[in-house]
N, C-alpha and C positions, 0 to 999 in steps of 0.2 A: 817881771823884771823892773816895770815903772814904779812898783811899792816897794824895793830897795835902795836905801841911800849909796848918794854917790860913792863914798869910802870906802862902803860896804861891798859896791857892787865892782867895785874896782881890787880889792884884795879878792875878794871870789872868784874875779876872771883868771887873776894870776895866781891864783891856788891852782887853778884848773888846769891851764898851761903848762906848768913844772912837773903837776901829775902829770901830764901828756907828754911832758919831753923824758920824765921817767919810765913811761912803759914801756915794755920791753917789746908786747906783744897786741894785737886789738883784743877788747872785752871779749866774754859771751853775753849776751845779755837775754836771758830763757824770759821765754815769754807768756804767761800762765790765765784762767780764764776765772778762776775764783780764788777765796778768802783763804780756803784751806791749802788749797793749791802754792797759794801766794806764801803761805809758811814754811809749807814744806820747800818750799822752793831755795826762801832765805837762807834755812837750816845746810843745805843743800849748797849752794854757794858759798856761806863760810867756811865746811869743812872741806869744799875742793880748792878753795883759797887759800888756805892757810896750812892746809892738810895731807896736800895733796905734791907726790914730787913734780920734778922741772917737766916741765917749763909751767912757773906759777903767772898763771893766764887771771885777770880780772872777771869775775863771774858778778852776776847785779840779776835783777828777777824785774818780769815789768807785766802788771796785771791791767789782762784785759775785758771787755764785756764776753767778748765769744771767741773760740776758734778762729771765724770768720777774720774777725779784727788784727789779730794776731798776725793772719797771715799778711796781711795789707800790711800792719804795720813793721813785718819781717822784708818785706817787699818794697816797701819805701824806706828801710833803712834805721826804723827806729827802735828796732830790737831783731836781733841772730839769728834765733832758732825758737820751733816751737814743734811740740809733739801733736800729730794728728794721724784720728784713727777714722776708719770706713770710706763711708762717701767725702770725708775734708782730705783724704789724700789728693785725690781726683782733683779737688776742688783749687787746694794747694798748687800742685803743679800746673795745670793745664791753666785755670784764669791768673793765675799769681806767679808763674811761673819759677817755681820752688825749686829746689834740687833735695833730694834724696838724700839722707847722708848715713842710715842708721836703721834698723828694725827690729824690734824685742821680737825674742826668743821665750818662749815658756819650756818649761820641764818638759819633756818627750818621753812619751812610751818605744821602748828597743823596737830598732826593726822598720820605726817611718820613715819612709823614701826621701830623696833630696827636694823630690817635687813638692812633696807634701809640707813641709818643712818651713816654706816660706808662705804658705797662705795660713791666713787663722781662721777662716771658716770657709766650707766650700759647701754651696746650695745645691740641695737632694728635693725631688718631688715622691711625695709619699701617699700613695692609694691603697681603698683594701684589696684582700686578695681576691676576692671577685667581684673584682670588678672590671670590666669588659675595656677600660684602657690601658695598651698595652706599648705604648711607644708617645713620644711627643706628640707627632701629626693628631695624635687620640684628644687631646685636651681641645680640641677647639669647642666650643659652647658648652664647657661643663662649669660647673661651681667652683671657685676656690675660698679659700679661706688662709688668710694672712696676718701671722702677729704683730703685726701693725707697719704702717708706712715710712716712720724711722729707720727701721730694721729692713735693710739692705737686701740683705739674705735670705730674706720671705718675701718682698715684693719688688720692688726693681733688678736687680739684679737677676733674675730667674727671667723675669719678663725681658729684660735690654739682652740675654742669653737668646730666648727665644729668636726675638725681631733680627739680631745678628747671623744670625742659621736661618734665617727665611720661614720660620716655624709661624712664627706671629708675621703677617704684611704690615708693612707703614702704613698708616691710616691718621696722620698728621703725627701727635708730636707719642712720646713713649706710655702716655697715660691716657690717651684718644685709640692708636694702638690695642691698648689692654683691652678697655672698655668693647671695641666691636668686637675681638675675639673670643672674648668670655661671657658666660649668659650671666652670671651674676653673682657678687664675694662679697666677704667681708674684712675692709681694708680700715679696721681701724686706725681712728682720725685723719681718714685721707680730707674729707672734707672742712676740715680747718686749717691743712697743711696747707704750706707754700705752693702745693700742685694746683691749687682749687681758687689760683687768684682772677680767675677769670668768669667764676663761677657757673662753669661749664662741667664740671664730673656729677653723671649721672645719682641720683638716689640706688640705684640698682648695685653699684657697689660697697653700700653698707647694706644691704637688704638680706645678708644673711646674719649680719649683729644680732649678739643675744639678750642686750640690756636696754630701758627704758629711758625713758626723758633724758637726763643728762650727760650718762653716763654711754648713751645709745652713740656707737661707732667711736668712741671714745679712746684717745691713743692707750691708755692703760689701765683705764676703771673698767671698760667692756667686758664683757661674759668671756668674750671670744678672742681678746685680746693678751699679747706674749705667748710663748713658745708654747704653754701648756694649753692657753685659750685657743690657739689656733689648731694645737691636737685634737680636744676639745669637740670644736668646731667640726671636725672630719670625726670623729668618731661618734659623735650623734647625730650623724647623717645628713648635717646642715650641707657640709662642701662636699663635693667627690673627689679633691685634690688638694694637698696643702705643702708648702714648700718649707725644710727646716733645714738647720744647719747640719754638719758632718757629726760633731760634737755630740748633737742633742740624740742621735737615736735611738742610743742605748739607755736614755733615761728614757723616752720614749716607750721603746719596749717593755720596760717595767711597767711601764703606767696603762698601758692601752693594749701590751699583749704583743704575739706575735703573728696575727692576722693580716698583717700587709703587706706593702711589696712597696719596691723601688721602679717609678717609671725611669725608663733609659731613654737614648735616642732610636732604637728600633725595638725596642725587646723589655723586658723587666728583669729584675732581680730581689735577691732577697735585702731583707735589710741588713745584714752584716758585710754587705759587697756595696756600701757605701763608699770604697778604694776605687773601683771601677771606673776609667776617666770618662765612658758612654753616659755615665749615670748622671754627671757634674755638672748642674746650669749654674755656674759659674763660680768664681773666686773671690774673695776678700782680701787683702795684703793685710799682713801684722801693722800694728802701730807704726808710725813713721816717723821720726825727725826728721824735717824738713827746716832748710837754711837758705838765703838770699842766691838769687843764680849770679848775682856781681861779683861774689867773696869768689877769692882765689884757690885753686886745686891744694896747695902749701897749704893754707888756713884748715879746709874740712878734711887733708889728711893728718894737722896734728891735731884737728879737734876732734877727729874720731878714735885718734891715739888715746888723746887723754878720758876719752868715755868706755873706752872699752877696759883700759885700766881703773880705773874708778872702779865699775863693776865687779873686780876680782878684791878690791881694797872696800867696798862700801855695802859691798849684798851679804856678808852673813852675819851672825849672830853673836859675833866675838865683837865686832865695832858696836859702839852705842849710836852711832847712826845707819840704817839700813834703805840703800835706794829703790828697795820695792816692797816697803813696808810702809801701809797709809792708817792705820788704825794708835795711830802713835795719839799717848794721853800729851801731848806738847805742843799738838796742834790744837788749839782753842777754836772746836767747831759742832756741828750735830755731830751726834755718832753717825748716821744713817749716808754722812757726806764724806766719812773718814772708809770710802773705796776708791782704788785708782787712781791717786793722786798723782800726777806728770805721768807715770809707767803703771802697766797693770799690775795686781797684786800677784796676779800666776808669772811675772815676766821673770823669768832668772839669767838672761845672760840679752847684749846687744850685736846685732850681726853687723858686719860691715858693708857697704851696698857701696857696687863694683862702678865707678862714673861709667867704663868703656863699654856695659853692658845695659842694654832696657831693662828699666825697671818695672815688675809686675804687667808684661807686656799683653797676659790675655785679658786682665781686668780692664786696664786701657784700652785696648782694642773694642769690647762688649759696650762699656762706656761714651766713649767715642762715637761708636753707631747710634743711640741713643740723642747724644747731644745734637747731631749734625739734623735729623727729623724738623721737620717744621712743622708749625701748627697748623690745622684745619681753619679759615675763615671764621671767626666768631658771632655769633646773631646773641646778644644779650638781654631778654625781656626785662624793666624794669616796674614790679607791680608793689600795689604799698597799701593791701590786707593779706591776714593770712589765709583765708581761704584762696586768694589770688597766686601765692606764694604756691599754696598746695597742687594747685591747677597744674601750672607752671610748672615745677618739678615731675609731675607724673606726665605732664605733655613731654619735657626733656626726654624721660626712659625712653616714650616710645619711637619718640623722632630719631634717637640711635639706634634704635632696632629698625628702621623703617629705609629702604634701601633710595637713592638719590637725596634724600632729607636731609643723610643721619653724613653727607659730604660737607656740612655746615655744625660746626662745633655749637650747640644750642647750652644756651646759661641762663638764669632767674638770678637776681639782683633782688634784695628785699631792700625798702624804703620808707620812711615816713609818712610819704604823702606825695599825692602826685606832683607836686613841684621840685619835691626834691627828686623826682623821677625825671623830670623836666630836664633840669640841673645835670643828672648823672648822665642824659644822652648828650646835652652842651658838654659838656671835660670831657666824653672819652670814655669814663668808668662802666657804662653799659651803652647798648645800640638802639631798640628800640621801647616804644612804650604806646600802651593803648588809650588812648583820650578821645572823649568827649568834646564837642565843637567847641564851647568855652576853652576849656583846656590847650585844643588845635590852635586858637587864636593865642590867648597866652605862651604857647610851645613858640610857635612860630616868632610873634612879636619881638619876645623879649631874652629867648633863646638859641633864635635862628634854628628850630628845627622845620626838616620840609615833612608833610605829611605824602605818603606813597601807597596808601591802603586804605580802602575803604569798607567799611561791614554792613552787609545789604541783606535786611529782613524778612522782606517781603516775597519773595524768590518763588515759594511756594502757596503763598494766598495768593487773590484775587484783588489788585489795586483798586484802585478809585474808578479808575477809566478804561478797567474792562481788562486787562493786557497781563498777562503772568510773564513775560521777555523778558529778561534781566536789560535795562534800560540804560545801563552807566550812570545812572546819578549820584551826585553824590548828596543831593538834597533830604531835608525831612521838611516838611510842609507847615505851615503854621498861617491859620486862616483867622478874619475878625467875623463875628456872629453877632447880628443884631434881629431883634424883632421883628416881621412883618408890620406890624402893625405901625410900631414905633416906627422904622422907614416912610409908610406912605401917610403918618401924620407929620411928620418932619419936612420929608422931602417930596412930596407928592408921588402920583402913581408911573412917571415917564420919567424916573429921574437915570443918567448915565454916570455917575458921579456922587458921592456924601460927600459932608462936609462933618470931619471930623470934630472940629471947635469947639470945648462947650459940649459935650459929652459928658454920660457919665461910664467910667470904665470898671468892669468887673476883670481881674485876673486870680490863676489860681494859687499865688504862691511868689515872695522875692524870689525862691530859690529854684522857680519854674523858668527856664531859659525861654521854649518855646510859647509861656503866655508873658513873658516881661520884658527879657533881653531881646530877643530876635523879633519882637513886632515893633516894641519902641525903638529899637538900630535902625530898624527899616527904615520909620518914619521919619528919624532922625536924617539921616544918610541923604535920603532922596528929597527935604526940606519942607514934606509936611507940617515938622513941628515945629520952630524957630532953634537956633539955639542960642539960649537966653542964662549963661550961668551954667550951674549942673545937672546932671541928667534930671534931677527932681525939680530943681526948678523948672525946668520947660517945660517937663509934664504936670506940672502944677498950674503952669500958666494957660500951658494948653486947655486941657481939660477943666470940664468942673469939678469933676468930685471921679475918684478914687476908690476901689477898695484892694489894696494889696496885702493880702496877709504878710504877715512876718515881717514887715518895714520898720514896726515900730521898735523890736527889740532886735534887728539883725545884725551882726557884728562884719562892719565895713569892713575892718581888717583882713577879714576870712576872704570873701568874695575875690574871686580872679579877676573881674570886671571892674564891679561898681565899687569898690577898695581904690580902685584909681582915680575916680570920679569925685569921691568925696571932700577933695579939697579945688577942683576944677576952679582955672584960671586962673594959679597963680605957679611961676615961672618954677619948672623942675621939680614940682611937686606929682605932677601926672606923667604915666608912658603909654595909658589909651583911651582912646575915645570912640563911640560909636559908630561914627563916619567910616571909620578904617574896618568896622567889624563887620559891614555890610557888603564892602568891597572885599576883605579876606576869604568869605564864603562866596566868591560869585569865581565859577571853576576857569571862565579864561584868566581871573586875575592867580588863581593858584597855579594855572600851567603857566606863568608868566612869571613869577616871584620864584618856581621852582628853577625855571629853566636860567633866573638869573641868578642863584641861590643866594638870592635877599629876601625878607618878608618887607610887608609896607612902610615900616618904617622904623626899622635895623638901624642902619646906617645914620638918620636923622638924628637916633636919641641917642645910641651906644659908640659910634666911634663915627665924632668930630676927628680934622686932624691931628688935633694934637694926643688924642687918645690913639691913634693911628699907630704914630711914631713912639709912643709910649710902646705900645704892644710888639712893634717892631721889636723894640731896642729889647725888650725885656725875653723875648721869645725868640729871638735867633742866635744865642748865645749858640758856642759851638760845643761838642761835648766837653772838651778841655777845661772848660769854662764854667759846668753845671756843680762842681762840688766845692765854689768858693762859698762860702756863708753871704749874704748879701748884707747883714751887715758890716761886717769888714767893706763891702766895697763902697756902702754908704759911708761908711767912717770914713774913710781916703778920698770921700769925693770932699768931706765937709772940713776936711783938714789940709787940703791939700793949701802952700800958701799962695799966693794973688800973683807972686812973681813964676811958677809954673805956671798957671794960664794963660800971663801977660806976655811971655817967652817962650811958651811949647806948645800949650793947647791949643789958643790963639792964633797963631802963626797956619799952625797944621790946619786950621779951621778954614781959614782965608785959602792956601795951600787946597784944599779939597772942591772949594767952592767956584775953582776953574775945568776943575773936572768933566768931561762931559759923558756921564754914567749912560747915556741914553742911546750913544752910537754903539756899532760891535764893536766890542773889544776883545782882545786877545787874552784869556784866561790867565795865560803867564805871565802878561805884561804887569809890571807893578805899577800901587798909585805912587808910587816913591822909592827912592831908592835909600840904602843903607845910609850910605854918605849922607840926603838929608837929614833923616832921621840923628845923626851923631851930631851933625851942623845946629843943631836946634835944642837936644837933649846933653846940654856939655855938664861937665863937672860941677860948674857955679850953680847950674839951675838944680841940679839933683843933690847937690850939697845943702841947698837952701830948705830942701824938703826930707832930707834924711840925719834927722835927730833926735837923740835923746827922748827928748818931748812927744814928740811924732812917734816913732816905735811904739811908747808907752799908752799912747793916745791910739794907736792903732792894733797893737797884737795886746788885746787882753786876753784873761785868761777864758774867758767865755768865746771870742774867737778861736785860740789857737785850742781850744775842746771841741768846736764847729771843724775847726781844720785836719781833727783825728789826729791830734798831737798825745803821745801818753800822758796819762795824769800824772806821773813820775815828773815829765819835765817841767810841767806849767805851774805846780802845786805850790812855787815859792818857798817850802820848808826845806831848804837846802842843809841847814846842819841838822833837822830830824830824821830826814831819811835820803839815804845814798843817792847821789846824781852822778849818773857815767858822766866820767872828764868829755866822752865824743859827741854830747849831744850840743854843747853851743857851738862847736865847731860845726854840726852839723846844721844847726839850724843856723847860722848867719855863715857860713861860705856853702853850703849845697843846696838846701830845702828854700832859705829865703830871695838869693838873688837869680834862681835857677827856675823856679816856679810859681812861688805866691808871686813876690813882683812883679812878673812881666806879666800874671795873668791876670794882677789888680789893676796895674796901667794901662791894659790892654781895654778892658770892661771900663775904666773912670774915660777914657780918652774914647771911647767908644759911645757909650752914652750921654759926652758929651757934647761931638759934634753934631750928632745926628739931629737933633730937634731942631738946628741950624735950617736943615733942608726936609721943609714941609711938602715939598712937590716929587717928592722921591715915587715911583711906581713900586707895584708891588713887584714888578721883576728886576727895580733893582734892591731892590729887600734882599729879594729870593736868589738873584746871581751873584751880586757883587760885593752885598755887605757882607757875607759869609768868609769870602776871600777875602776883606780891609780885614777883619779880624784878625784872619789869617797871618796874615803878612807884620800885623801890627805886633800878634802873638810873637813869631818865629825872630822877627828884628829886636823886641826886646830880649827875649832868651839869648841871643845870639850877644845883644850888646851889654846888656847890666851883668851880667856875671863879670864882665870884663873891666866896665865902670864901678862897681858899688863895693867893691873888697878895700878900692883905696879912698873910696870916702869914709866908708865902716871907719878905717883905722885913722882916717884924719879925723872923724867928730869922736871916734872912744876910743881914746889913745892905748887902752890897755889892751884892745884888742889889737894891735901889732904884735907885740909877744906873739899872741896863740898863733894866728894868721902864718907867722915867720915861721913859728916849729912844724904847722903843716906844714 
């Protein structure tokens, strides 16, 4: 909006307005997920626009990345309706809170039931005929095989069927579940799906896949993969059970014969008694259009009017447009993309779906059970070769097979390198990792990770000092070796004591810990050697001569150690030194750092306080708060002008600084009450900062695309391509003074008292800033809707018009 001139953008608002005080009716605004989609859509809109009888309703198309998007943005208002089929019904309703309006109908063969009628595919478990399972309970530790992890119908669904009937037990979440009941499938592309973000699903569920390298468990290149891969798959013996649609089994029979049978819930049947509702692990619902749960009963009953009419005026072959025809030469796309385009190709008629009645209530139910399951505790190994990887994954199988083990959901994480392993148990993204002392010192130091396990070699030899016990150490030993000879010409025959000085040292290697790092630490630590400079200097000064292989070409950088040494003594160039790595391996100082989960010197290097409060501020944001773009809220802190801080921020700042966070206080009690907050945020002050200028400076178009705005509205080509009259209304009286603002003011006014108060604890972090949010949130929501409509209209006067015809 800031790259059009004022005249410009002033005649545009009031084009917008007049449209708006002319409709008779609100938009549709269909909401579609691709290019080709996006044509058919337009084509589709004009001729129910113009084409279509009363009541002539504004139709507009708004293309989005996914489904997903769609629905969010049908849910926040920024388009009507959008079609979704399978798992995005579920998805639709339950997290987005959708309403139903609508469900394609295909051609029907005489004679299918009413039940039948509304589902589009209903899941059949299919084995041969002899073979010895003869009911559900039968399936537990047998093979399956599954046309892939997208497809509903072959694997979730059958499975969330099972777990709902008590056939499968909950064993954490519907895909941990699977895993313990079944001995081993093939679920192509489970393991690159969104299931597998925890990198906890077994190897053992592609392990009946029939393709190599690439294409191995692959959603659609695999051997074994799609309805025919998965028949396939059972018919050369890989699976003993494979689960397919109602649809498919008469292709099936042609292709594979008539040798098998339908598992039921106690019994079998043939395959033509696929009708049989014993035989049914579950349901699909037809396609669905799904609409905002806000819009009005009046709205989706004449908008279903006018679709169901359409239908009888736009599906045959006498109109040059057809709404269930996608292969049209007019749509400028591949051929191979010209199927299914908004409706399926088989769809011939729209049903109407009853509000007073549940919709598709056994799928939801199946579903539902599914979702509610919680996951099993996570152990995540993070190793960084592939041989390590391999280890890892085959330890995973068997730890799910292995009873008490397999109560811990086990994951392999592949990595670069062990810091980036390091790294991965610091964030969160996996749990554990296996290192070496260096390493353990690095983990600790610079990661805060605590070490909890130790791996002890000797268990079954004969130690040093006689004793095969397992001993608890956690030590490995590293002795100095010198001459006979050279001792009693040095230091005579009585000596208690050497004098290391003036030596010559032989070691085996830079990159030998226990002949370089852990005897020079020693020395270091306990003040044998001075410390003079860098590690090399002092053993330079120490000693007389030297011989360290690999010193002379060793790449500082690599070293976990001596990389931090290399520039030693000059300020924030180093984070360790020897002293500390002598102390890090001595086990009272490890039960001591664990028990106060700091390592030695955490807190020194990584969080002074003002990194403290930085972290605070940056990480307690509350969830409301987590999908603003952060630059938007940097924009608004660096724009905001001197008389809001001098007048509001300020004030509140002083205002907090009497507080006394540290006594009990009463959850409920506020830091302030509304009243102040109005007393201090008046008209003058937010008039000063809402302008023109400011909007333009603050909602670019890279923001409000961060903010999940459609690219329809932000795109600035207002006369190339269509702009519903409702969306400025929507974005400056609903979306902007209802949610961005208070939850931009909330985070600027947030972030910026807090650095104020350096002595803060971490329990008022944890109890009380959450709640100022809180309050700071709920008080703006509550008060700028009610202030910013009549600033809006005193700095852009043409926004009065529109403002008045809402």
């Amino acid at each position: 909006i800031g790259n059009v001139k004022q005249p410009t953008m002033k005649l545009f608002l009031l084009l917008l307005a007049v449209a708006f005080a002319n409709a008779s009716l609100d938009p549709v605004r269909w909401c579609v997920t691709s290019e080709c989609e996006l044509q058919k859509c337009q084509r589709m809109a004009t001729e129910f626009r113009y084409n279509m009888g009363e009541p002539h309703w504004e139709w507009s198309c708004i293309l989005a990345s996914s489904t997903e998007q769609c629905m969010k943005w049908v849910d926040l208002g920024y388009a009507d309706v959008v079609m979704t089929r399978g798992e995005d019904i579920y998805t639709g309703m339950r997290n987005y809170h959708l309403k139903p309006i609508l469900y394609e109908l295909p051609e029907l063969k005489l004679g299918v039931s009413k039940h039948m009628k509304s589902w589009e595919e209903i899941s059949v478990a299919v084995v041969p005929k002899d073979s010895p399972i003869s009911s559900w309970e039968d399936l537990r530790g047998v093979s399956t095989c599954h046309a892939s992890v997208y497809e509903p119908t072959s694997f979730k669904l059958p499975v969330c069927h099972m777990i709902h009937h008590n056939i499968i037990p909950s064993r954490g979440n519907f895909m941990e579940s699977f895993v313990h009941f079944f001995e081993k499938s093939c679920v192509p592309g489970v393991l690159r799906s969104y299931l597998n973000y925890n990198r906890t699903i077994p190897s053992s569920v592609c392990e009946l896949c029939g393709s190599e390298d690439r294409e191995y468990c692959h959603e659609y290149l695999d051997k074994y993969s799609g309805w025919e891969g998965a028949s396939r798959c059972l018919a050369e013996g890989k699976g003993q059970v494979t689960f397919l649609p109602h649809y498919y089994i008469e292709t099936f029979r042609e292709k594979f014969g008539r040798d098998y049978k339908l598992v039921c819930r106690d019994t079998t049947e043939e395959l033509d008694s696929w009708h049989v509702k014993s035989c049914h692990m579950g349901y699909l619902p037809r396609p669905t259009l799904l609409c905002s749960h806000r819009v009005s009963e009046e709205y989706i009953s004449t908008l279903q009017t006018l679709l169901i009419n359409a239908v009888k005026t736009y599906s045959s072959k006498v109109r040059t447009f057809d709404m269930f025809r996608s292969d049209i030469d007019d749509y400028v796309c591949k051929q191979e993309y010209k199927r299914d385009l908004i409706f399926k190709d088989t769809c011939r008629d729209l049903v109407r779906i009853d509000s007073e009645k549940q919709f598709a209530s056994d799928f939801f139910q199946i579903y539902d059970t599914c979702e509610a399951l919680q996951p099993l505790p996570t152990a995540r190994f993070c190793v960084s070769t592939d041989e390590s990887y391999e280890k890892c994954r085959l330890m995973q199988k068997y730890f799910f097979k292995t009873e008490k083990v397999n109560e811990i959901s086990w994951g392999c994480v592949r990595a670069s390198s062990q810091m980036e392993c390091m790294k991965c148990v610091h964030n969160g993204t996996c749990d554990i990792v296996s290192t070496d002392a260096m390493q353990t010192f690095i983990g600790g130091r610079e990661f805060l990770l605590q070490p909890f396990m130790s791996q002890y070699f000797d268990v079954f030899e004969t130690p040093i000092d006689g004793r095969r016990v397992y001993d608890q150490s956690i030590y490995t030993y590293t002795v100095g070796v010198m001459l006979k000879d050279t001792v009693r010409r040095r230091f005579g025959h009585h000596l208690t004591w050497v004098d290391l000085k003036d030596l010559n040292t032989c070691h085996a290697g830079i990159s030998e810990p226990s002949s370089f790092h852990y005897p020079i630490g020693w020395l270091l630590a306990n003040g044998t050697i001075p410390r003079i400079g860098s590690i090399f200097q002092s053993v330079d000064r120490f000693f007389k001569r030297s011989c360290l292989p690999g010193a002379r070409d060793w790449d500082m950088s690599r070293d976990l150690i001596l990389g931090y040494e290399f520039n030693y003594g000059f300020n924030q160039t180093y984070f360790a030194n020897f002293s500390d790595w002598y102390l890090w391996n001595m086990p009272s100082t490890w039960t001591w750092f664990t028990y106060q989960n700091v390592t030695p010197s955490f807190l020194r290097h990584f969080y002074p306080i003002e990194r403290e409060v930085e972290r605070h501020t940056r990480e307690s944001t509350l969830p409301y708060f987590r999908d603003l773009p952060m630059d938007l809220i940097h924009r608004l802190k660096t724009h905001v002008p001197r008389t809001v801080y001098e007048r509001f921020i300020g004030p509140l700042t002083e205002h907090f600084k009497h507080y006394n966070f540290y006594q009990q206080q009463d959850p409920s009690t506020p830091f302030f009450t509304p009243e102040f907050i109005r007393e201090m945020l008046t008209p003058d002050v937010i008039r000063t900062m809402i302008t023109p200028e400011f909007m333009s400076e603050i909602f670019t178009p890279e923001v409000l695309y961060e903010l999940d705005i459609p690219q329809e509205f932000i795109s600035g080509r207002y006369t190339e391509r269509y702009f519903p009259h409702s969306v400025m209304r929507y974005l400056l009286a609903d979306i902007f003074p209802t949610t961005i603002l208070p939850k931009v003011m909330t985070q600027v006014l947030y972030q910026s008292i807090v650095p104020h108060f350096s002595d803060f604890s971490d329990r008022v972090f944890q109890q009380y800033m959450p709640l100022l949010q809180s309050q700071l949130y709920f008080q703006f929501q509550s008060y700028l809707p009610e202030l910013l409509p009549k600033i809006l209209t005193e700095t852009l006067p043409i926004l009065e018009e529109q403002l008045t015809v809402e």
